[in-house]
N, C-alpha and C positions, 0 to 999 in steps of 0.2 A: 396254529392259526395262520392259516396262506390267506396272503391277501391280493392286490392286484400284481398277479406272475404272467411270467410269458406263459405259453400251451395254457390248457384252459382255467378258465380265471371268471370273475363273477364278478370283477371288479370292486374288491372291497376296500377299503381303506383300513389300514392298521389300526390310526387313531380311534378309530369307533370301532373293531372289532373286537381288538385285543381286551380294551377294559370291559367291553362286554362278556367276553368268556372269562374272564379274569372275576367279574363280579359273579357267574353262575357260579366256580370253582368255589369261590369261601363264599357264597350262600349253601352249598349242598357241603361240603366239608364241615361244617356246623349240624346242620341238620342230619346228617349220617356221621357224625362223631366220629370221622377220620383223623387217625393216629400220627399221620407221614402227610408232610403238604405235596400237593400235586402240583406238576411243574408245569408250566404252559410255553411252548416256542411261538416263535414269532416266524415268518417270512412272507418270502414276496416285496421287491421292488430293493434286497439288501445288496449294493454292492461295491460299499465305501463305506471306510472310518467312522462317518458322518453317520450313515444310516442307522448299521450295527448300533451305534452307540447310541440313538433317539430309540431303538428297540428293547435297548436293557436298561433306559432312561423312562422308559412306559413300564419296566418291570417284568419284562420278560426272559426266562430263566436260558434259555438258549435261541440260539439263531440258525435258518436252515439257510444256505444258499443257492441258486438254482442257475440262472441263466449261464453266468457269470461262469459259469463252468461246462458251460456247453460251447466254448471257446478255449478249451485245452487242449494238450497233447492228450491226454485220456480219452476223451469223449468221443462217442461212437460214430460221430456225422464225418461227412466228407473235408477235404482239404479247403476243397473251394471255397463248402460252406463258411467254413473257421477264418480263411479271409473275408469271407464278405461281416461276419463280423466284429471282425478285428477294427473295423474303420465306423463302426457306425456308431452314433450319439444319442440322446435318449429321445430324441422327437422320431429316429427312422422304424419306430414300432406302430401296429394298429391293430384292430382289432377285426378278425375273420370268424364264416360259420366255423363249427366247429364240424367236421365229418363222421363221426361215431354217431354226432348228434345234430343231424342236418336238419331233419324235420320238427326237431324240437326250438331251432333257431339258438342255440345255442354257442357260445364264443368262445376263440381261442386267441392269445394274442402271440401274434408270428411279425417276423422281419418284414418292413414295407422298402428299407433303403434298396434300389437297385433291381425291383423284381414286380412282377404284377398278380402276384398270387392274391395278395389281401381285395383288389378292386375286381378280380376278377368271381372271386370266391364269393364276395356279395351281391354280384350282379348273378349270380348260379341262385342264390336264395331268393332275392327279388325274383326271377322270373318264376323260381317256384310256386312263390306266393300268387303269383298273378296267375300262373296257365294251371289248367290241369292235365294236359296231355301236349305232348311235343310236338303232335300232327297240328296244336292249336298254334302252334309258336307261328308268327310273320316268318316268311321265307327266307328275309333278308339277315334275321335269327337266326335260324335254323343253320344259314349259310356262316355266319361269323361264330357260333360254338363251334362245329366241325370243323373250319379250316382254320382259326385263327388260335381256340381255344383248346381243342381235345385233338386237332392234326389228326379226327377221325372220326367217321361215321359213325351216329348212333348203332347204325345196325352192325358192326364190326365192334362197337364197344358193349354194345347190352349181350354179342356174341362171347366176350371175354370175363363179363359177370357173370353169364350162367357158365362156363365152365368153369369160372371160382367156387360156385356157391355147388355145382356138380359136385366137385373135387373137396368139398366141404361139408357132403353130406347135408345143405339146407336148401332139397327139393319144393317141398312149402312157400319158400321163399321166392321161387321162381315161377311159382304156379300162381302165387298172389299177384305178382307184376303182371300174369297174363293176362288179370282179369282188373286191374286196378290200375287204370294209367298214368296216374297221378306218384302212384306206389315205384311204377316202371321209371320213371322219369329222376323219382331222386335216385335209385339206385345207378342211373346212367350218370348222373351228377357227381352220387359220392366215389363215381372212380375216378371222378378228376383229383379228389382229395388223394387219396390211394397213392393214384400219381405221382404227384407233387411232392408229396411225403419220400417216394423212393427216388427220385430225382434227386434229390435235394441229398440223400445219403449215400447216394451212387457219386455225387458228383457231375451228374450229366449235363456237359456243358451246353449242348445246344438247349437244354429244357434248362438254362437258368432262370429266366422268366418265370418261369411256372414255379420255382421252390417253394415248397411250404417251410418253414423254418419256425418252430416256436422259439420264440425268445421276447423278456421284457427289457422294459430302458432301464433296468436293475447295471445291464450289461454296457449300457450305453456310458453310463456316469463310471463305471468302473474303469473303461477305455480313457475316460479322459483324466481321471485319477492318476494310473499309468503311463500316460503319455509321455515319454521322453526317459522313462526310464526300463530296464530289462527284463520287466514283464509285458512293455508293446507289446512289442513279435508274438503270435499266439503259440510260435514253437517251444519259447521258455516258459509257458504257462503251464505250469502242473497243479493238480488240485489244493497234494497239500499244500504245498508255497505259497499258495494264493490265500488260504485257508490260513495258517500261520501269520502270513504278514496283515493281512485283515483282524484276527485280534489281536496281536500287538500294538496295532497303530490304534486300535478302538480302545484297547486298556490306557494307552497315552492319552489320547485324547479327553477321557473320562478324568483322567486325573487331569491334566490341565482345568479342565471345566471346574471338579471339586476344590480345585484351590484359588479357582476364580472367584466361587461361591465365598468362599470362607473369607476371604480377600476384602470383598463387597460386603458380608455379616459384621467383618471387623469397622468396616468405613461407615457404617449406619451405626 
């Protein structure tokens, strides 16, 4: 059960998900006379002592971690990226379209600390919604996407999509833009995602501004967890270690709590 994660996310809340899939599993495990109980994980938003342990505290049989690792030696993104995450707290996140799914309006939640991806990314959708054709867009529009936003002309970027979708063998695709300029217009859009996205893995420092970066404030609370001790620095961050020391501290803590319980059962 993913709940509200960085990249794309639906914003669900654990509290009300979890025991809802949790009640479908033993209604239908009763009704189809299941042998072996089915296990349910939990994640989204885990990435402290604290969490973990409210998610095996709801009953969930394992925990998936996600952001919180996208801040290690392992992880595929650039250096740059891995610092700029390394400082940020769980307010520097927001939520953007998502570019797979631009026309559906659809969200992803990415890094806001330090970068203008998220503000710029909604105002690509608002304008969607409102124009149908880029010829409609005010001038002074048209004038701030290409110099300030994409540092290029429509006509030199919808030039770089059809030799994508050429080289992709999706003819169709470009033939629909000729005739559909509403159609035309997100595909000029979603290469700003495209972008942003390779920027942001490149490292490319002059397009920091522009990085796309999924990531939730899962990552931001595990920062400040860490802070002062030798998992800061994102370069001693390894998965497992982090993996490790996260349930250990979550088994501590569980037990602290069951003997507080019993503690207070005894005092009543």
């Amino acid at each position: 059960v993913e709940c509200d994660s960085g990249g794309h996310t639906d914003r669900g809340q654990p509290t009300v998900l979890l025991p809802a899939i949790q009640t479908q599993r033993d209604a239908l495990s009763q009704t189809l006379g299941f042998t072996q109980r089915v296990r349910i994980g939990l994640a989204g938003g885990i990435g402290t002592p604290t969490s973990a342990a409210a998610a095996f505290i709801m009953g969930a049989d394992f925990i998936v971690t996600g952001s919180i690792n996208q801040c290690t030696v392992e992880a595929g993104t650039s250096s740059l990226v891995k610092e700029m995450l390394q400082g940020i707290n769980v307010q520097d996140t927001d939520y953007a379209p998502a570019g797979d799914m631009f026309e559906m309006g659809s969200k992803v939640q990415v890094l806001k600390k330090g970068v203008f991806f998220p503000a710029r990314a909604n105002k690509l959708y608002q304008i969607y919604q409102q124009y149908d054709d880029l010829d409609a867009l005010p001038i002074t529009l048209q004038t701030q996407l290409q110099t300030k936003f994409f540092k290029q002309s429509f006509t030199e970027i919808w030039q770089e999509v059809v030799d994508y979708l050429t080289n992709t063998n999706r003819l169709d695709e470009i033939n629909k833009a000729e005739t559909d300029t509403k159609y035309k217009m997100a595909r000029i859009f979603k290469w700003y995602f495209a972008k942003s996205m390779q920027f942001a893995f490149a490292g490319t420092a002059h397009e920091r501004v522009n990085f796309q970066v999924h990531t939730g404030p899962a990552l931001g609370a595990f920062n400040q967890w860490v802070k002062g001790s030798d998992l800061e620095p994102w370069r001693n961050r390894y998965v497992a270690d982090i993996g490790l020391k996260l349930m250990q501290e979550t088994a501590e803590l569980l037990s602290e709590k069951t003997q507080l319980l019993l503690a207070m059962s005894e005092c009543s």
